[in-house]
BAMARTOR-419124 format. One record per residue (C-alpha): residue in three letters; chain; y, z, x. Coordinates in steps of 0.25 Angstrom, whole numbers, plus 5000, padded with zeros to 4 digits. Each point is the difference from the previous one (the first is absolute). Layout:
// BAMARTOR-419124
NODE, ALA, A, Y, Z, X
...
// end
This chain:
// BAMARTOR-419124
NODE, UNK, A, 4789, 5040, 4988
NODE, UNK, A, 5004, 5016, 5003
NODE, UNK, A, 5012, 5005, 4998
NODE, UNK, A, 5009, 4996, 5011
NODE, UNK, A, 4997, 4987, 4995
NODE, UNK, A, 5003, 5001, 4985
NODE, UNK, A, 5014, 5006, 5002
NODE, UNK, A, 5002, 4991, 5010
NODE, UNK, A, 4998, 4988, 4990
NODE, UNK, A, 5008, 5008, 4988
NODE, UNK, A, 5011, 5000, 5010
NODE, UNK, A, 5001, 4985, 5004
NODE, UNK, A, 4999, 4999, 4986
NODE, UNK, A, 5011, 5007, 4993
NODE, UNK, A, 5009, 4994, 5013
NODE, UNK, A, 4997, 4986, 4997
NODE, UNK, A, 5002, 5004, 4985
NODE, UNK, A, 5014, 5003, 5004
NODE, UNK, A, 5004, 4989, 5009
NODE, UNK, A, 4998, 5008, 5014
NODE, UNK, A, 4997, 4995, 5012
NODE, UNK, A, 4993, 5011, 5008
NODE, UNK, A, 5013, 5002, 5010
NODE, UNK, A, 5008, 5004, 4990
NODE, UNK, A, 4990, 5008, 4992
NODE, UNK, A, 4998, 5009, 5014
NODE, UNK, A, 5016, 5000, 5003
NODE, UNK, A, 5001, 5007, 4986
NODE, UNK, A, 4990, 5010, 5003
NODE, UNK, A, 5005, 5001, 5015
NODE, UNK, A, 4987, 4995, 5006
NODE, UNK, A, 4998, 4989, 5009
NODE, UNK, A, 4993, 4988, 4994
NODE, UNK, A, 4987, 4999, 5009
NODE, UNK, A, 4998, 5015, 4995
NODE, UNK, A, 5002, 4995, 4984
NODE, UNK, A, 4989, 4988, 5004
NODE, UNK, A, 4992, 5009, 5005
NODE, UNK, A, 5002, 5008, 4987
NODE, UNK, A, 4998, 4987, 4993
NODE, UNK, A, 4986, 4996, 5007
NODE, UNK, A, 4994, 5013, 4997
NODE, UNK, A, 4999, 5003, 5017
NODE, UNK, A, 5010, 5012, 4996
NODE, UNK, A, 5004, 5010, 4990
NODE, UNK, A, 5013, 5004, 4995
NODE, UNK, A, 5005, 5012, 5002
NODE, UNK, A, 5004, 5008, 4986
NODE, UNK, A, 5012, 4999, 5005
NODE, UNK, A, 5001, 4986, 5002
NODE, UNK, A, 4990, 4999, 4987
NODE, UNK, A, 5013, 5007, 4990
NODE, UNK, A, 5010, 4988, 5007
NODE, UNK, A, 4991, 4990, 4997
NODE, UNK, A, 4998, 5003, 4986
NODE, UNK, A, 5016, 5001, 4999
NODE, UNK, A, 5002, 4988, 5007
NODE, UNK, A, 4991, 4992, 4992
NODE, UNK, A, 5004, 5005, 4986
NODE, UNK, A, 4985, 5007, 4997
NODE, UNK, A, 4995, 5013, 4999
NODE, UNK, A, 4992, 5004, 5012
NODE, UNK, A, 4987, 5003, 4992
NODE, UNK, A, 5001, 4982, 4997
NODE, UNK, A, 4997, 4999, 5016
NODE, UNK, A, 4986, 5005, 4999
NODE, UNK, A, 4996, 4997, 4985
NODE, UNK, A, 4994, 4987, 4996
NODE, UNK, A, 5008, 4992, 4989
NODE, UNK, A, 4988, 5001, 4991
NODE, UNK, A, 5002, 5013, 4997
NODE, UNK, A, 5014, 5000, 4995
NODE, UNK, A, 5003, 5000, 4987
NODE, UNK, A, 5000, 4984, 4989
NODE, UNK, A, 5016, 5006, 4999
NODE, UNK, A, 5004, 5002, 5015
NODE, UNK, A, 4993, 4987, 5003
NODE, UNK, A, 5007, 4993, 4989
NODE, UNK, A, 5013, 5005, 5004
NODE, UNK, A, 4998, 4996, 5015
NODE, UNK, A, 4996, 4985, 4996
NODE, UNK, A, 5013, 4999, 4991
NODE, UNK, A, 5008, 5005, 5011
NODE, UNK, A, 4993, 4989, 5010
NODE, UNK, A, 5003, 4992, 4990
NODE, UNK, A, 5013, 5002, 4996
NODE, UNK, A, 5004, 4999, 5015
NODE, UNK, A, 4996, 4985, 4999
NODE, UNK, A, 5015, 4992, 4997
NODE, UNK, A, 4992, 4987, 4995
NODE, UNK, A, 4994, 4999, 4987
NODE, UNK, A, 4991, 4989, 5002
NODE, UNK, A, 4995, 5005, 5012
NODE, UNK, A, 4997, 5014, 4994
NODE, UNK, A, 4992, 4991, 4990
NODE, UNK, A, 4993, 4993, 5011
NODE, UNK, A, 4998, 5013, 5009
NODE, UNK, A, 4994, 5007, 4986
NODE, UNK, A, 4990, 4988, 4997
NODE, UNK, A, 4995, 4999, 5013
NODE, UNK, A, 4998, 5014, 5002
NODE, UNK, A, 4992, 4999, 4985
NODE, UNK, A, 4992, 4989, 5006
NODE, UNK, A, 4996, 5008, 5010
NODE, UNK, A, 4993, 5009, 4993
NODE, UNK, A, 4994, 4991, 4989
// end
């Protein structure tokens, strides 16, 4: 996978993280939503413009759209899960959610 690629994928990642549908995500930015797709599927790059408004819009730093998630640190992964967590209202189905993503990895 190069480059294009992996941002692309970090992008569609934090938007799904944060409940965006890719029109909205490219109407906060100010592009067209074929153009964030494209973005999205790795055939184009952002610019650095567009790269500093994606980060904003998505809550990250921009050096999170091209670093793997096994580099960050125990405590910044920690604290993203309980705030994934805490966005879950049910507390039964936080439980079921937490269990079955466990099992997963058993």
């Amino acid at each position: 996978m190069d480059i294009k690629q992996i941002v692309g994928k970090r992008i569609q990642k934090y938007r799904k993280q944060s409940a965006l549908t890719q029109e909205a995500l490219a109407e906060l930015i100010g592009i067209d939503t074929i153009s964030l797709s494209k973005i999205e599927t790795g055939r184009n790059y952002p610019t650095s413009e567009n790269i500093t408004k994606l980060a904003n819009a998505l809550g990250v730093e921009i050096y999170e759209l091209f670093v793997d998630d096994a580099l960050k640190s125990n405590e910044q992964l920690l604290k993203e899960i309980m705030s994934d967590i805490d966005k879950i209202s049910n507390n039964n189905q936080k439980l079921l959610i937490l269990k079955a993503s466990i099992n997963s990895i058993l």
